[in-house]
C-alpha positions as CSV (number, residue, x, y, z in Angstrom):
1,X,-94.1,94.2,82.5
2,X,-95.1,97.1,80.3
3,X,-93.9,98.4,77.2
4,X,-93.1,101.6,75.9
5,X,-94.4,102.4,72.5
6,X,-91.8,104.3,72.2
7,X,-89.6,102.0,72.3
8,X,-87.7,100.4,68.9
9,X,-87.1,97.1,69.6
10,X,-85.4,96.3,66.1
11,X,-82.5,99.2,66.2
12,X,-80.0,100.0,68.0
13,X,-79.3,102.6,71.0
14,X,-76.4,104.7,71.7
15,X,-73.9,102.7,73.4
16,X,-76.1,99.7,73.9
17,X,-74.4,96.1,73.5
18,X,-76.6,94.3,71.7
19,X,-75.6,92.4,68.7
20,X,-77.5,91.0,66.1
21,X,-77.7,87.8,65.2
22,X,-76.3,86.6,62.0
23,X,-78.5,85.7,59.1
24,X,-78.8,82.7,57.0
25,X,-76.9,84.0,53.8
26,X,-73.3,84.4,56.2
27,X,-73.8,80.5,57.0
28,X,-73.9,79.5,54.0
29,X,-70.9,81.7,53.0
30,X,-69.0,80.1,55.8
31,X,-69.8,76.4,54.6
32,X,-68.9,77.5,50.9
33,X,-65.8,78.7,52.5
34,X,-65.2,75.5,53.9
35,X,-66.0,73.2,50.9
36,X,-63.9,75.7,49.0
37,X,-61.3,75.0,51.4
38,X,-61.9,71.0,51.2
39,X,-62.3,70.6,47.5
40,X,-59.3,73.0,46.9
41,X,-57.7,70.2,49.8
42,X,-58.8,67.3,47.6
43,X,-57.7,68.8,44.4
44,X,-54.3,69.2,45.7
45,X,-54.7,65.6,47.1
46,X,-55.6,64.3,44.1
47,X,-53.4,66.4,41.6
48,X,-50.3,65.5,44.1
49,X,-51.5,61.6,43.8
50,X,-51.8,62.3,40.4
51,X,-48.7,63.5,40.1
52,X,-46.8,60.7,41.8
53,X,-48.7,58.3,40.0
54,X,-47.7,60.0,36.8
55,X,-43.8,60.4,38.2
56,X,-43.6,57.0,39.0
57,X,-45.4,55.9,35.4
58,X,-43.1,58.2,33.9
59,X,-40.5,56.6,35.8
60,X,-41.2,52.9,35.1
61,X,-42.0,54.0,31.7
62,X,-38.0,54.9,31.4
63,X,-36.9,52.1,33.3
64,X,-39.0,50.2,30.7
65,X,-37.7,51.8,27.8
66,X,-34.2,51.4,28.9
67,X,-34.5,47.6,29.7
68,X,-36.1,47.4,26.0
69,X,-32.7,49.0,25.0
70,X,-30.5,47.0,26.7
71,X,-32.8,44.3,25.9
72,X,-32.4,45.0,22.1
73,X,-28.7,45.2,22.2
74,X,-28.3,41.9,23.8
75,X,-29.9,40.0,21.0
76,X,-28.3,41.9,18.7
77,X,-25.2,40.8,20.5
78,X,-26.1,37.2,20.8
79,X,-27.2,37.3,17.2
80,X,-23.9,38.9,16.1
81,X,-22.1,35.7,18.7
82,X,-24.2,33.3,16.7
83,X,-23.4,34.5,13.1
84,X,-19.8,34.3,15.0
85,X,-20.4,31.2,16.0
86,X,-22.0,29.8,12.8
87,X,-19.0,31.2,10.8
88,X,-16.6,29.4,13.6
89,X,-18.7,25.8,12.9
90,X,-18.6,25.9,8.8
91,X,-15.0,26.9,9.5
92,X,-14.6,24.2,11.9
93,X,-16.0,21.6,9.8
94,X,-13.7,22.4,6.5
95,X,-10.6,22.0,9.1
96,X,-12.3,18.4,10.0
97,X,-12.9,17.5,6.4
98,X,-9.2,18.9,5.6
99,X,-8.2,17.0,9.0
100,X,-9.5,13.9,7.8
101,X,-8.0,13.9,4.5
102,X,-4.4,14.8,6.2
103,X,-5.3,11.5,8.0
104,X,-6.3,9.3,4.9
105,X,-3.0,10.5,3.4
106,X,-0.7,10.1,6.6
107,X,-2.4,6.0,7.3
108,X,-1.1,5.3,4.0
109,X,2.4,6.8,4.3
110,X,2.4,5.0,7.5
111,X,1.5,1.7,6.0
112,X,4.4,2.1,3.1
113,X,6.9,3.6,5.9
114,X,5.9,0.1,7.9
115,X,6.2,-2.5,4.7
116,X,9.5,-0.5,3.9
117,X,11.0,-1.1,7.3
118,X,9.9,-4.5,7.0
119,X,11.6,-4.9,3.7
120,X,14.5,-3.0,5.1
121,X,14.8,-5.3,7.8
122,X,14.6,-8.6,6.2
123,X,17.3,-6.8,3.7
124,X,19.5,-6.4,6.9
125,X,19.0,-9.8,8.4
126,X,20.1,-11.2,5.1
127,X,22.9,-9.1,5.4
128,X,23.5,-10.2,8.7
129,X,23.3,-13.6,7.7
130,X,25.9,-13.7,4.4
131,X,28.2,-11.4,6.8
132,X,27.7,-14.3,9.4
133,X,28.1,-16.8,6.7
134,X,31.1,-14.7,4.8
135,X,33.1,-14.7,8.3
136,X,32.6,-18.4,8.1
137,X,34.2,-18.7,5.1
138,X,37.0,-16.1,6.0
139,X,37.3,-18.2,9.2
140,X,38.0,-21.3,7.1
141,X,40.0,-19.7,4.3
142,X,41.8,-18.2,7.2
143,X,42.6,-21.9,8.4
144,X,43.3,-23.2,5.3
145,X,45.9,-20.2,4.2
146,X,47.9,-21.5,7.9
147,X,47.7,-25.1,6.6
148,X,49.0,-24.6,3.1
149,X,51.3,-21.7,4.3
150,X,52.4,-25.1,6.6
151,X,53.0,-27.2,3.9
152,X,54.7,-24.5,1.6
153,X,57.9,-26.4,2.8
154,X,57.2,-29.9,2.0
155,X,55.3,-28.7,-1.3
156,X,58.7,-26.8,-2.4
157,X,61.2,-30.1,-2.2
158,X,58.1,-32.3,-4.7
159,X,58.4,-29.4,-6.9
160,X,59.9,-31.3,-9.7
161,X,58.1,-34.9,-9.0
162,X,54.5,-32.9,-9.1
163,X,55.7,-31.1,-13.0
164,X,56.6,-34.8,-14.0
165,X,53.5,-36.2,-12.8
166,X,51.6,-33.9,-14.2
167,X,53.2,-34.1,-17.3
168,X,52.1,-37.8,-17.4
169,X,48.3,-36.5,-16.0
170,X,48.0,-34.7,-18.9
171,X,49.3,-37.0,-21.4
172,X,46.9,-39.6,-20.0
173,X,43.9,-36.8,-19.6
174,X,44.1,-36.2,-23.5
175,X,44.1,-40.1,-24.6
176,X,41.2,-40.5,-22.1
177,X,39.8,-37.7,-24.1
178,X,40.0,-38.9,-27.0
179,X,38.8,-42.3,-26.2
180,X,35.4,-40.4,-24.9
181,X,34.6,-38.8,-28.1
182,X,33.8,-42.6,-29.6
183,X,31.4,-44.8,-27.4
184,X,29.4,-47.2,-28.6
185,X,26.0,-46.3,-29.3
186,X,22.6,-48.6,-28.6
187,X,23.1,-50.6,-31.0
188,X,26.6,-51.8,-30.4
189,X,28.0,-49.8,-33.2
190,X,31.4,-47.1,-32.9
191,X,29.9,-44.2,-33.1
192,X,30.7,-41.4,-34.9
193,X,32.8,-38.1,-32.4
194,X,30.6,-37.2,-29.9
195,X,29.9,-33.1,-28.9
196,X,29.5,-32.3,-25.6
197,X,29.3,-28.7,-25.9
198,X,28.2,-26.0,-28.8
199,X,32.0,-25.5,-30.0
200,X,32.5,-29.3,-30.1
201,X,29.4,-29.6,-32.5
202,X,30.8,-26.1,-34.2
203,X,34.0,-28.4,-34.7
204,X,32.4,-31.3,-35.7
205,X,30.7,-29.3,-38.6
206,X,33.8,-28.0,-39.5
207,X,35.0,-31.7,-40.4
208,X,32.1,-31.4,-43.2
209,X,31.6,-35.5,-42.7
210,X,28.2,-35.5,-41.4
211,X,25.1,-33.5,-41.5
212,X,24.3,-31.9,-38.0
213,X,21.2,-30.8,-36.8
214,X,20.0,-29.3,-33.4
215,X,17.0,-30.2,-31.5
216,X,14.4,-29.0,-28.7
217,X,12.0,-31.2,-27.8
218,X,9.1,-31.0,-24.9
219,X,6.8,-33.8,-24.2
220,X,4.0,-31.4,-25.1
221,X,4.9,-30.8,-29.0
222,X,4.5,-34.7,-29.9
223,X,6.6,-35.7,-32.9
224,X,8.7,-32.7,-34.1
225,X,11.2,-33.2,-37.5
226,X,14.4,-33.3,-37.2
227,X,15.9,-33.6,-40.7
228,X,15.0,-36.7,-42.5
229,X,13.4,-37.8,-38.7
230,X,10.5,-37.5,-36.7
231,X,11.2,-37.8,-33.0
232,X,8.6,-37.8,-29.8
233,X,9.5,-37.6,-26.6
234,X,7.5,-39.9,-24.5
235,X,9.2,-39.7,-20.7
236,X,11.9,-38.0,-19.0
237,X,13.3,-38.8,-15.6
238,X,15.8,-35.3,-14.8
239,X,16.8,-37.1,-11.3
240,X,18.4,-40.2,-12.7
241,X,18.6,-38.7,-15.9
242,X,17.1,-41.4,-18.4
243,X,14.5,-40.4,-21.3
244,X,12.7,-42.5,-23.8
245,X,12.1,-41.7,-27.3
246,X,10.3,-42.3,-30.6
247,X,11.6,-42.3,-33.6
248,X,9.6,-42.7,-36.9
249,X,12.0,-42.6,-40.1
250,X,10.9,-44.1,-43.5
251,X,6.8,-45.2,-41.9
252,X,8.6,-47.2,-39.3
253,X,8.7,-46.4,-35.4
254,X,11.3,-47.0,-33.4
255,X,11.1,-46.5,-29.6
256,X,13.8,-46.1,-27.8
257,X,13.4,-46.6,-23.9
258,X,15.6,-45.3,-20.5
259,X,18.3,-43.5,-22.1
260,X,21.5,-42.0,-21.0
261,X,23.1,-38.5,-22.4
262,X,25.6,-38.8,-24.8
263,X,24.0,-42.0,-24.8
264,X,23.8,-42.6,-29.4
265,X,20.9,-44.1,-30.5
266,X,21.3,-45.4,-33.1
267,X,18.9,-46.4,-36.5
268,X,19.6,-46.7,-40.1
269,X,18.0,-44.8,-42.8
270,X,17.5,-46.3,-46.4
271,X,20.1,-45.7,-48.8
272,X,22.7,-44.9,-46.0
273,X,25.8,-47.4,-44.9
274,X,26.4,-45.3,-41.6
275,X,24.0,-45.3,-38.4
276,X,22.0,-41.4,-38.3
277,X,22.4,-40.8,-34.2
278,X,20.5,-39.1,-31.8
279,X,22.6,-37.2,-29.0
280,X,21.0,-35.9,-26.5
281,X,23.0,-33.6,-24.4
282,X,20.6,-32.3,-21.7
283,X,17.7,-34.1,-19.8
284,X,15.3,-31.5,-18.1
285,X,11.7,-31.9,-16.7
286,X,9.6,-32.7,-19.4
287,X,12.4,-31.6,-22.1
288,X,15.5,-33.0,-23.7
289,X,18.2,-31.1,-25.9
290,X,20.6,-31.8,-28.4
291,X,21.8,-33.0,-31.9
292,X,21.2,-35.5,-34.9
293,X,24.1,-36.9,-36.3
294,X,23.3,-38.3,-40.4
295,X,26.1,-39.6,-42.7
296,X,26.6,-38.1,-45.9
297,X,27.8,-41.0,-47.8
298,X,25.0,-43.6,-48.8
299,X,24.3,-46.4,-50.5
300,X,21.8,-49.2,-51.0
301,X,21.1,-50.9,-47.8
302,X,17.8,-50.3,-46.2
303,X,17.6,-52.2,-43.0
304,X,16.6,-50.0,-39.8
């Protein structure tokens, strides 16, 4: 095969096909085209990763913020319920403390309320008893008024027998009387009127015959004077009703053992003719009462 000189190989005819083929510098167009494309991809990739990454940071961030909120408002909620409940506790504990005091004070009233209705009712069985007791006696009185109101009949017809007896009563009441104001004393002797009661000894003064002088005497005061007299009091006996005594008159001692009141005893003082006498009128425990009894008149006998 031959070749015309004439012939350009390198350009192009008139309405011939050919093509040329593409040089280097549109291939590397086309593959920075197409890492354009791909990092431009990957940028969007990333800045839409990004993005959401971001969004949801954004949005835990907020969720995060808002927990923290509500967070925050809760303890300052359960700090306000605990100053509450603080408050409530110191309040709480002055109410015991006042509770407690109410208590104190309400034991005691109970105790006096109980101790009064005890008193009150041993008061009322003790009423109950003398009202028991007083319907006894009205019972009886009751019986009693039937059986005189009985014998209102009979009494009426010995109306004048009973005046003349007691007519006689009296006569013989007041010479019995009389005889009972003289007994004999201890040592055999009439005595001189005998008082058995403060207006009898007011009486007996009144007579202005004797010197009388009142006396109380205990076991524990030893000897005690009694006018010109020192007496003791050695025993009593208030069940049968004896005493002895000692007397000292003029450095002599006399005792005078078991006895009686109204009982004289009797001794003689120098330069006196009557006996002095001791009455006594009362004979307690440990303790007798009543009067000495000295003559005015004397004269020269001594004896005792």
């Amino acid at each position: 095969m031959s070749i015309s000189p004439n012939t350009d190989m390198g350009a192009p005819g008139a309405g011939s096909s050919y093509a040329p083929p593409p040089s280097g510098g549109g291939k590397t167009t086309i593959a920075l085209a197409v890492l354009a494309v791909v990092m431009v991809g990957g940028m969007y990739l990333q800045y839409s990763y990004t993005k959401s990454v971001n969004d949801q940071l954004a949005s835990l961030v907020a969720r995060l913020e808002k927990d923290n909120q509500v967070q925050d408002a809760g303890l300052e909620q359960l700090h306000t319920r605990l100053k509450e409940a603080d408050n409530k506790q110191v309040d709480l504990q002055g109410e015991i403390a006042e509770a407690k005091n109410k208590l104190g004070a309400t034991a005691s009233d109970l105790a006096r309320t109980r101790q009064a209705a005890a008193e009150l009712a041993r008061q009322q069985q003790a009423t109950q008893e003398n009202a028991t007791q007083l319907s006894n006696q009205l019972g009886q009185l009751s019986q009693d008024q039937a059986a005189t109101k009985g014998n209102l009949g009979n009494l009426a017809t010995d109306v004048t027998g009973v005046k003349t007896e007691v007519r006689s009563t009296q006569a013989e009441l007041n010479a019995t009387k009389a005889e009972l104001k003289r007994v004999v004393g201890d040592l055999g002797v009439q005595s001189d009127l005998i008082a058995r009661t403060g207006s009898d000894l007011s009486d007996l003064r009144l007579r202005g015959e004797r010197d009388y002088i009142e006396f109380d005497i205990t076991k524990k005061a030893k000897r005690q004077k009694v006018g010109s007299v020192q007496l003791e009091l050695k025993k009593t006996d208030d069940k049968r009703q004896k005493f002895t005594l000692a007397l000292t008159a003029d450095d002599k001692t006399v005792e005078k053992k078991d006895k009686n009141p109204f009982e004289p005893v009797q001794f003689y003082l120098q330069g006196q003719r009557q006996a002095t006498e001791i009455v006594v009128q009362k004979v307690l425990k440990d303790r007798i009462t009543g009067y000495s009894s000295t003559p005015k008149v004397k004269d020269a006998r001594a004896s005792m």
